[in-house]
Structures are given as C-alpha cells and as structure tokens.
N, C-alpha and C positions, 0 to 999 in steps of 0.2 A: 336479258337485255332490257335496259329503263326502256319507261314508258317515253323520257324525257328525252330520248336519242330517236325519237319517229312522233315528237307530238309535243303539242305546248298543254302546260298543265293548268287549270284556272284557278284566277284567287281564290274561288270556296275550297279547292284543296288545300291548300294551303292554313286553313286556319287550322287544322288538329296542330298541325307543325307547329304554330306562332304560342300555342294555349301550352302544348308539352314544352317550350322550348322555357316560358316563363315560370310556368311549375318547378321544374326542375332547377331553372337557374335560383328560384326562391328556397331552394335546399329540400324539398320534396317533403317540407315542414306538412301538418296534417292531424288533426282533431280522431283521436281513436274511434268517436263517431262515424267518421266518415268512409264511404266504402269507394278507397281507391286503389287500383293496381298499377304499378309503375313496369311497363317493360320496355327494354332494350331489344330490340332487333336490327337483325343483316339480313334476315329476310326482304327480298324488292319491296319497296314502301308500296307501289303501287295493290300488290297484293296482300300484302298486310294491312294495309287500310281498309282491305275489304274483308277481314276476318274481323278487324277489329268490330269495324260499321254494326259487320253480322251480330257482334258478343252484346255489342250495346242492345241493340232492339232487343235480344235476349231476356238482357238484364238490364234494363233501364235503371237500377240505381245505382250500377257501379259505373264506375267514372274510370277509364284508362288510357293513360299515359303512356307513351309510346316517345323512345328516342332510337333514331335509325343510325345507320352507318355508312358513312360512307362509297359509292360505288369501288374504287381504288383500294381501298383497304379492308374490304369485307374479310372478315367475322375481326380481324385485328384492332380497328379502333376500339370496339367496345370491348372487348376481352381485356385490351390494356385499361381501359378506363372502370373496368371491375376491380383490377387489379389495384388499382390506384387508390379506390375507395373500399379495399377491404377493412379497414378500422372504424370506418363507418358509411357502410351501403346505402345506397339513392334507389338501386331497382332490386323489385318484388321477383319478377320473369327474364328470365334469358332466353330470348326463343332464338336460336342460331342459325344461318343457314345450313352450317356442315358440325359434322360431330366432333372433329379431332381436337379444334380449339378448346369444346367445351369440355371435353377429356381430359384435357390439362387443366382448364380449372378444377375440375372436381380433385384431379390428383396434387391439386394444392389447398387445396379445404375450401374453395372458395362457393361450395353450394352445397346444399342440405337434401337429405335422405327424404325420397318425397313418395308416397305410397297410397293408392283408394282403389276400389273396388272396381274403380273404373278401367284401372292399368294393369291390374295383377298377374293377368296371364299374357301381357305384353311379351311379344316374341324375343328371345332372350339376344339375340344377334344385334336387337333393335333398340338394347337399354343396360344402363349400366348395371355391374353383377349387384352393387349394391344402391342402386333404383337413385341415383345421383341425376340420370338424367334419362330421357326416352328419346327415340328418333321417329321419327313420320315424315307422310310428303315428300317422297325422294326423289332427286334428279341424279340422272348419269352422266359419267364423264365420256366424252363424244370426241369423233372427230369432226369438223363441220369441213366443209367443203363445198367449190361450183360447180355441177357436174357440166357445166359447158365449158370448161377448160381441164376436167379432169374426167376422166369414162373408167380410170381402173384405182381407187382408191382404196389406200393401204386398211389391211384387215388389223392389225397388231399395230401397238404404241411403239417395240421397236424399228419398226418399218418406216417411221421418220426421217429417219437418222441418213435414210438411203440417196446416195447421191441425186437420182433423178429428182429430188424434189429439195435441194438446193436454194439457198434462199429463198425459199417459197412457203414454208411457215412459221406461222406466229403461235406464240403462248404469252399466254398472262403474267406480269411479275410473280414467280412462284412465294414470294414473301406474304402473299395474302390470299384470301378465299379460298375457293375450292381446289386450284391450281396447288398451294400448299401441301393440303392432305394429299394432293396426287402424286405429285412429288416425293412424299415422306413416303406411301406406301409403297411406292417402286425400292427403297428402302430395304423397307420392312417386307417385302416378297420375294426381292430378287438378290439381297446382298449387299450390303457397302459398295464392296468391290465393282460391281456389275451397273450399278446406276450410276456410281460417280463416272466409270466409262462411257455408260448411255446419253449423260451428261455434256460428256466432250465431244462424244460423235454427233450431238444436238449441235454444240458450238462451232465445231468444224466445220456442221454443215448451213451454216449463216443463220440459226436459225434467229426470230426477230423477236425481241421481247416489247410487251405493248401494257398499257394500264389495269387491263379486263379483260375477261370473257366475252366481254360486250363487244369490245374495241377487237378484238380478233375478229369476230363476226364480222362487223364493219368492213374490216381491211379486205377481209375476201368477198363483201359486197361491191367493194371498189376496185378490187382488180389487184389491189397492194397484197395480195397473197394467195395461194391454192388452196392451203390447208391451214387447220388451228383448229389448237387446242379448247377446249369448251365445255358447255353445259348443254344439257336437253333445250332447258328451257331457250337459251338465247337464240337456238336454232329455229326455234318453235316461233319464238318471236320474229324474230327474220321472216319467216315463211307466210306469218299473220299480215305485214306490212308488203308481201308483194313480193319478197327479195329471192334468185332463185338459190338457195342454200339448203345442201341436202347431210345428210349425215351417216356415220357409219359407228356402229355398237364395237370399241377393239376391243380384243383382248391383251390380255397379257401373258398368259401361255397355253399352254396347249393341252392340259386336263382339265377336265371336270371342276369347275367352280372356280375357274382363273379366264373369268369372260370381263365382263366391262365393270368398271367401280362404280357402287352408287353413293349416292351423297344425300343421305336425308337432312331434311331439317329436324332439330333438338330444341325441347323445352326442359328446363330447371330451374329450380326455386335458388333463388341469390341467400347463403349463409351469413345470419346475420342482424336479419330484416327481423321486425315484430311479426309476431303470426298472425295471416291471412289469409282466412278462408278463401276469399274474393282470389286472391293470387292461384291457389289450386283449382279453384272454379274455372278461370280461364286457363289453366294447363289442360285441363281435361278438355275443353272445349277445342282446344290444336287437334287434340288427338282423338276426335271426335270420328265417327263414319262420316257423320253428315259435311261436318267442317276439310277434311282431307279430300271429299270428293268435292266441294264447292272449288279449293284448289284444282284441281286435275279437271273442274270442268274450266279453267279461266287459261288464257294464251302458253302458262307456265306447263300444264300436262303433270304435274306432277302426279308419281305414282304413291296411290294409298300404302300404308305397310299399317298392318292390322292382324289381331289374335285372330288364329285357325280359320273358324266356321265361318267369320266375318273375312273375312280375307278370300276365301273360295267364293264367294257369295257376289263378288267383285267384279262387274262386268268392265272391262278397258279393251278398247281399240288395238287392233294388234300390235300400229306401229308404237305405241309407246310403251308396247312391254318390255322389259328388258330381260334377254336373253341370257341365262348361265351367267348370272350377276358372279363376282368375283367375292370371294369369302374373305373378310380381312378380320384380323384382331386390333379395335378401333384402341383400345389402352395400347400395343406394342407399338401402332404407327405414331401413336402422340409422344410417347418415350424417346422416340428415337430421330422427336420434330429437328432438336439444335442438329444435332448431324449433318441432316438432309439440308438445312439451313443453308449451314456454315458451306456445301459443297458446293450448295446452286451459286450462293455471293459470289462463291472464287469461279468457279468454273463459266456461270451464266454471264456473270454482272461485273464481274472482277472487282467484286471490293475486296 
C-alpha cells in the first residue's frame, strides 16, 4: 500500500524524482568517467528510496538514478518501456517487484548473464538457471480481510468462488502486478481447464475488479468489501495506519508445497548497456543480508530469501513467516502469461 494513500509526501521527497526525471528525459547521455547507475523500479518508491538513500551513504561517488512505475500498472509500465528501448537501453538495473515479468524479459534476450561471488550459491528456486536474474525480499499473496464482519475466513483461493461471499470480493486488474503472476500460476498448477472455470465461478460470483492491491485493501477498510485479493505488504500497511485488516496465508491444494505463492522482488542487469561495475555493485547490495533485512525491518515485512547458513541464521517474527510456501516453476508460469491473459479479458473484463 503507497505511502501516498495514508500520508502527504514533502517536496524534499520529491527532488530524487525531479533530478531522475530530467536525467533520463536528457537520454541518460554520460561521460564514461562518471559513475552512474540508472534503475528502473516497481518496487513502492517509498521503499526504494530508502535502499537507494542506504547505497548512496554507501558509495558516495555513485550517483543513482531511479525511475518508478506506476501504482496501477506494476511491474508492466516498465517492462513495456524495456521493451521499447531494446535497440538502445536507458537503464543499467531492473529491480522488479515480482519475477514472472522479468522472466519474460530474459526469455526475450532482454537482460544479461550476471554472476559474483556474492550470488553464487543463491538458492536455485530463487534465480534464474542461467543467473539472468535473482529473486529476494518476498511478499505473499494473502487474503485480506475484516474480521469484524467476517469470524470464519476461507483457507484456499478456491473458496472465493463460494456463494456465501457474493459480491463481497475484490481483486486487482489481473493485467498487471502481482495479481498477474497469480493468476498465470493458477494456470500453470491447476490446468487451463480448471482456472478458466475458477474464472467464471469468480464472475458469477460478482466478483469486483479495482486498480490495485492497494485499492482492495481500501475497499475492505471501507466496508465496500469482506474479502480481497492482495499482498503481505498492503496488509501490513493497513494495520501500521490503524485499519482493522487481518489476513489469511491460502493455499492452493492440499500437499506438501501447494501453500501460499510468494512473490519476491528481482534484480537484473538491462542487455545492452556499457559495462558497469557500479550497476552490479548495487545488484549486490539488494541482495545483501544487511539491505533485505532493512526491508523486512520497514511497514513492508518483507521476507529475506538468502544461501543456506545465512538463511538459518535469520531471525523473523512468526506471523510474517510464510507457511509451506507453494513451489512453482517461475519460467513455465511466464510461458504460459498470454493464455492466462487472454482468459482473465474475456472472462473478468470481457474484452
């Protein structure tokens, strides 16, 4: 959930925005001298500006560039706008919120084989087979809900679909963000067949489609819904600002490693760009212990994903663990995005 939906932001925030917005517009032109990093993020700016802030003190001579994307169309603005500028590249970093978009860039050449001593034993779940990209900092896909108007809330994603809960939730336009990949992997786990049906029993059963993750939260802080679809984080947000919104870990079936979806954030080097040390320096620093638990210490909760010994070594609060995380193959669910696409238009949105 922004910051900007519970809070006004002040003009000194606002100057990284004004200086990248001018950089960039000036063609991201740049003296081989100089050490700058250009990235694009869908990560919430609020919290990105705080990793960045972090990199600077850091490294006070690298200078980074940061252009966000918008709430509504997370990770898809900028992925299109990668795509736009593959003949000639503007950004060094892709840092994303969720994996599956970046998935499809890589399986369109659009980022480069990126490898240091820093990542090498990165958990293989957690990065592409051929190190295209890594994942960290992950949030789960939730159900949010009020529990003063709801006392027995569904354990499973199919249990939406169930009359009693009737016009009574919202999901986020699945054409973008994390909702997207949610979507694709019902997919890619359960079947063509069986999601496009899940599909209809969602539409039958009124369900309400809204901007964001954000904006579902909202609604069920307002009463405009019981239940919706969501993120750790926006719950987490809700809950920092007062709101009473509780949440439930589903699953999606009933073995061993079919519990809740997580959704890390992903960093990858843009194919194309001049080489940049400075670029891989701040990759590393995402994927840092220190930088993944500064996240997880800020409203977002996100959880570390970290090699082995360092992973054990990990102390988190019990409710932001996530339980029998759900196993997916992050390349088959992006394969198989236009599909999942074309079902949700007709079936959700009836285009």
């Amino acid at each position: 959930m922004k910051r900007r939906a519970f809070q006004h932001c002040t003009c000194w925030s606002l100057l990284p925005v004004i200086l990248t917005a001018l950089f960039l517009t000036a063609g991201c032109s740049r003296k081989p001298s100089d050490r700058v990093v250009v990235v694009y993020t869908s990560a919430d700016q609020e919290y990105a500006e705080t990793i960045i802030a972090e990199f600077r003190k850091r490294h006070p001579g690298v200078l980074v560039l940061a252009r966000y994307d918008d709430e509504a169309t997370k990770s898809t603005g900028l992925v299109d706008r990668l795509r736009a500028e593959r003949s000639d590249p503007q950004c060094d970093v892709f840092w994303a919120n969720e994996p599956f978009l970046t998935e499809k860039l890589a399986q369109e050449g659009l980022l480069k084989e990126w490898e240091s001593e820093a990542v090498r034993d990165w958990p293989e779940s957690f990065r592409h087979p051929s190190r295209y990209w890594y994942g960290f900092a992950a949030r789960a896909r939730v159900i949010a809900y009020d529990p003063t108007r709801l006392s027995d809330p569904p354990q499973n994603w199919r249990d939406l679909a169930d009359p009693r809960f009737r016009s009574r939730v919202v999901i986020a336009d699945p054409n973008f963000g994390t909702t997207r990949g949610h979507v694709c992997t019902w997919f890619n786990l359960w079947g063509a067949a069986d999601s496009t049906q899940f599909l209809r029993d969602l539409r039958a059963n009124d369900i309400r489609v809204v901007r964001s993750n954000s904006q579902a939260v909202r609604d069920i802080v307002a009463g405009l819904a019981d239940l919706g679809f969501t993120d750790t984080d926006d719950v987490w947000a809700a809950q920092r600002n007062g709101y009473n919104v509780q949440l439930v870990y589903p699953r999606h079936g009933a073995g061993a490693g079919q519990g809740t979806l997580l959704i890390p954030n992903t960093v990858s080097l843009v194919a194309g760009r001049p080489e940049n040390a400075d670029a891989g320096l701040f990759a590393e620093f995402l994927l840092s212990e220190w930088c993944q638990m500064l996240l997880h210490g800020t409203s977002s909760h996100n959880v570390p994903i970290l090699p082995g010994a360092l992973a054990a070594n990990i102390e988190i609060e019990e409710r932001y663990r996530i339980p029998d995380p759900l196993i997916t193959d992050v390349a088959a669910v992006s394969a198989g995005m236009e599909e999942a696409m074309a079902a949700v238009n007709e079936i959700l949105l009836g285009r």
